[in-house]
C-alpha positions as CSV (number, residue, x, y, z in Angstrom):
1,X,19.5,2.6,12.7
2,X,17.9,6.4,12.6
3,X,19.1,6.9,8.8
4,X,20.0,5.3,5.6
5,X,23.1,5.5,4.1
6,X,21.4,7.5,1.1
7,X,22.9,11.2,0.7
8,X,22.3,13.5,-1.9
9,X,24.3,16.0,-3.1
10,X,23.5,19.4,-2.8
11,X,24.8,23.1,-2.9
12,X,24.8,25.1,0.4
13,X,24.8,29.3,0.4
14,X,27.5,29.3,2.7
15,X,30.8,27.5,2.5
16,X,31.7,25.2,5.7
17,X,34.3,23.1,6.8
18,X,34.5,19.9,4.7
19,X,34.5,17.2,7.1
20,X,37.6,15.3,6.0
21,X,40.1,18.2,5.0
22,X,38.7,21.0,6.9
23,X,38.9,23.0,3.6
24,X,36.1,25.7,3.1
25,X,33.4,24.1,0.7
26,X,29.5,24.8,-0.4
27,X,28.9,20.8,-1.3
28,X,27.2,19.1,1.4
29,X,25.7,15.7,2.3
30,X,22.0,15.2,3.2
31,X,19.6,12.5,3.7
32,X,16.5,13.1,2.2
33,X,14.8,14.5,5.1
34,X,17.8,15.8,6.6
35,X,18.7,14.2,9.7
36,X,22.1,13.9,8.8
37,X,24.1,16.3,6.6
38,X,27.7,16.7,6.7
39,X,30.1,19.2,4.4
40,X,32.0,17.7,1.5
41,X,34.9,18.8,-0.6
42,X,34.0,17.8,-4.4
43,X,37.5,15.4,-4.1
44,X,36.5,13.6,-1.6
45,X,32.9,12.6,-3.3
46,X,35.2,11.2,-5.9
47,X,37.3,9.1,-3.4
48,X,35.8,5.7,-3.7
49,X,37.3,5.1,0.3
50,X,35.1,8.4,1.2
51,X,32.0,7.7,-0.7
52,X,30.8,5.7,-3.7
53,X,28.2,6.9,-6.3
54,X,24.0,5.3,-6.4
55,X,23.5,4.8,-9.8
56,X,19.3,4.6,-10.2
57,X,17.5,1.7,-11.7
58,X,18.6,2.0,-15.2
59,X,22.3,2.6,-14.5
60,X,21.7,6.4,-15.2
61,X,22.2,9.5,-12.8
62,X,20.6,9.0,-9.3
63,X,17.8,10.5,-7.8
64,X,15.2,8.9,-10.5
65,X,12.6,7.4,-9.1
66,X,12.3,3.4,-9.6
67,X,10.8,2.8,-13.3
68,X,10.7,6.1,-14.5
69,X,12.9,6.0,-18.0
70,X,12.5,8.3,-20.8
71,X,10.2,5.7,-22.7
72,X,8.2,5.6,-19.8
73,X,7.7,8.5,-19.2
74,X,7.2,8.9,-23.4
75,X,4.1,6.3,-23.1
76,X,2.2,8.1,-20.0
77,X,2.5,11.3,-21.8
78,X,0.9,9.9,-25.0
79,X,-1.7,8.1,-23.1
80,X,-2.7,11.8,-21.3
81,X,-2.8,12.8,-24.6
82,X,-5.5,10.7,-26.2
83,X,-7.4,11.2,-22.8
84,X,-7.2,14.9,-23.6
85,X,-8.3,14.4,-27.1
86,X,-11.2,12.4,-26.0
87,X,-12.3,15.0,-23.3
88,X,-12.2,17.5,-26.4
89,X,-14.7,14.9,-28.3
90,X,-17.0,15.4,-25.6
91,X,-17.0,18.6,-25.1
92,X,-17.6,19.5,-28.9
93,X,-20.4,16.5,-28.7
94,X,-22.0,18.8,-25.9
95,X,-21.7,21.5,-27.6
96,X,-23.4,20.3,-30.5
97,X,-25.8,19.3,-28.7
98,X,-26.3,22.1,-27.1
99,X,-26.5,23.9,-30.2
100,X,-29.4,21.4,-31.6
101,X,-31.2,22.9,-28.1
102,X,-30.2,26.2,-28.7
103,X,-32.1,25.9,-32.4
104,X,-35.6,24.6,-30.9
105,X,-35.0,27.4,-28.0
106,X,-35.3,30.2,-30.6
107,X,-38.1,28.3,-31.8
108,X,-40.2,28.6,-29.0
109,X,-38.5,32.3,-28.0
110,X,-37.6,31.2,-24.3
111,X,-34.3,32.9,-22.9
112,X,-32.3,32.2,-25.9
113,X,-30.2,35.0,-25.0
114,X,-29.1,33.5,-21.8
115,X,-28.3,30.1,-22.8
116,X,-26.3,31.5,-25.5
117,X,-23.8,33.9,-23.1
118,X,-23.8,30.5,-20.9
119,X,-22.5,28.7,-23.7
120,X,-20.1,31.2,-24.9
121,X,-18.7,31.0,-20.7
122,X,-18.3,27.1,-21.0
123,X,-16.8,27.4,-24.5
124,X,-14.1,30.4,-24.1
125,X,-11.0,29.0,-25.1
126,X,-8.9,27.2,-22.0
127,X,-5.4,27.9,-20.8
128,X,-3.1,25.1,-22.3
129,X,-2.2,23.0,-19.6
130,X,1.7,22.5,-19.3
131,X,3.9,19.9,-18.9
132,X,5.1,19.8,-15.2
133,X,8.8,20.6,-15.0
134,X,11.1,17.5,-13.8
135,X,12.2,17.9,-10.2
136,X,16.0,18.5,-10.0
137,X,17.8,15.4,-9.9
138,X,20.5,15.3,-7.3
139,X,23.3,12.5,-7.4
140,X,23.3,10.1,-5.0
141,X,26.0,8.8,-2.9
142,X,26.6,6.1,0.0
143,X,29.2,6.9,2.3
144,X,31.8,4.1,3.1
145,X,31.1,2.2,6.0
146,X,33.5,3.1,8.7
147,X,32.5,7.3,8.1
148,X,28.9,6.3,8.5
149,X,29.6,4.0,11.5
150,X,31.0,7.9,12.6
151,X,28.1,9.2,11.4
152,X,25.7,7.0,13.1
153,X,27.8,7.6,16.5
154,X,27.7,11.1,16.3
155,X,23.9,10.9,15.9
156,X,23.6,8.5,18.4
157,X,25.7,10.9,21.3
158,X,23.6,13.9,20.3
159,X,20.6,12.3,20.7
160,X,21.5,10.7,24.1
161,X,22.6,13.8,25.3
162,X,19.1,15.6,24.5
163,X,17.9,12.6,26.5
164,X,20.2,12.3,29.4
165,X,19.7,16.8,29.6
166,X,15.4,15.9,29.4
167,X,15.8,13.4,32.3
168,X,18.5,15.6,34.7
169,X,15.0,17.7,36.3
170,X,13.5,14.5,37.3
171,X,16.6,12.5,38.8
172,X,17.1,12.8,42.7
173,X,19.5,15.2,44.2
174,X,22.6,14.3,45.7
175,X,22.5,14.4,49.6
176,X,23.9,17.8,50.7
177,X,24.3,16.9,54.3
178,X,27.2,15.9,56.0
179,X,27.9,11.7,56.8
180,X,28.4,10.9,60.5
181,X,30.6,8.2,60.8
182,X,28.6,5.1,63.2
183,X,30.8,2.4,64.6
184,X,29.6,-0.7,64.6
């Protein structure tokens, strides 16, 4: 088997041929890395002899990824969080620290002026780092077996043909002469 029977719904610019009805339609098919996409009227997904719904790990809309649920996902953000807070901590404890330097500096009138603009570099305030944006969660949906036993074939006769068309060059000619006839 070349593919899964795992396709994701997706919207396509241009409308096509659905590949039951024939009706013009921008809903197509795909496995996740595309080797097999086919055109699909929004009825059809919904006909449980066409194709059947993936629901994900917790029941929900598919396309999650396995164990990500809202509290989850609730639980790694709090724990970046309190790293972030920490990394703060540190940085203000350096800072502190650097100011107790910064004091016996001026003391001894060494270069006070360039440790200070070098501090006031390390210390300009940061850009606040945002919360990457969910990927678009496509639905999922297995086709029924006999249209991807189609599926599969159709795969299966393109890629013999691009085969059978790579090996033509190398196969032997056909004799071009003409067959005397020898009697025994």
């Amino acid at each position: 088997m070349s593919f899964s029977n795992v396709y994701y719904k997706r919207t396509a610019g241009t409308a096509k041929a659905c590949f039951v009805c024939y009706k013009p339609t921008t809903t197509v098919l795909a496995t996740i890395n595309t080797t097999d996409f086919l055109y699909a009227c929004p009825g059809h997904l919904t006909d449980r002899g066409f194709a059947t719904t993936l629901g994900g790990v917790d029941g929900g809309v598919g396309g999650r990824k396995m164990g990500s649920t809202d509290e989850e996902i609730a639980k790694v953000k709090e724990e970046w969080e309190e790293k972030q807070k920490k990394k703060r901590e540190k940085e203000k404890e350096k800072a502190s620290d650097k100011d107790g330097d910064k004091d016996e500096e001026k003391k001894h009138g060494e270069g006070s002026k360039e440790k200070e603009s070098k501090r006031e570099n390390s210390t300009s305030p940061k850009t606040p780092i945002s919360t990457p944006t969910p990927a678009p969660i496509h639905e999922r949906y297995a086709l029924h077996r006999d249209f991807f036993a189609m599926r599969q074939g159709e795969h299966r006769k393109r890629r013999q043909a691009a085969q059978a068309k790579d090996l033509a060059p190398r196969l032997p000619g056909a004799p071009r002469g003409m067959v005397s006839e020898e009697k025994y």
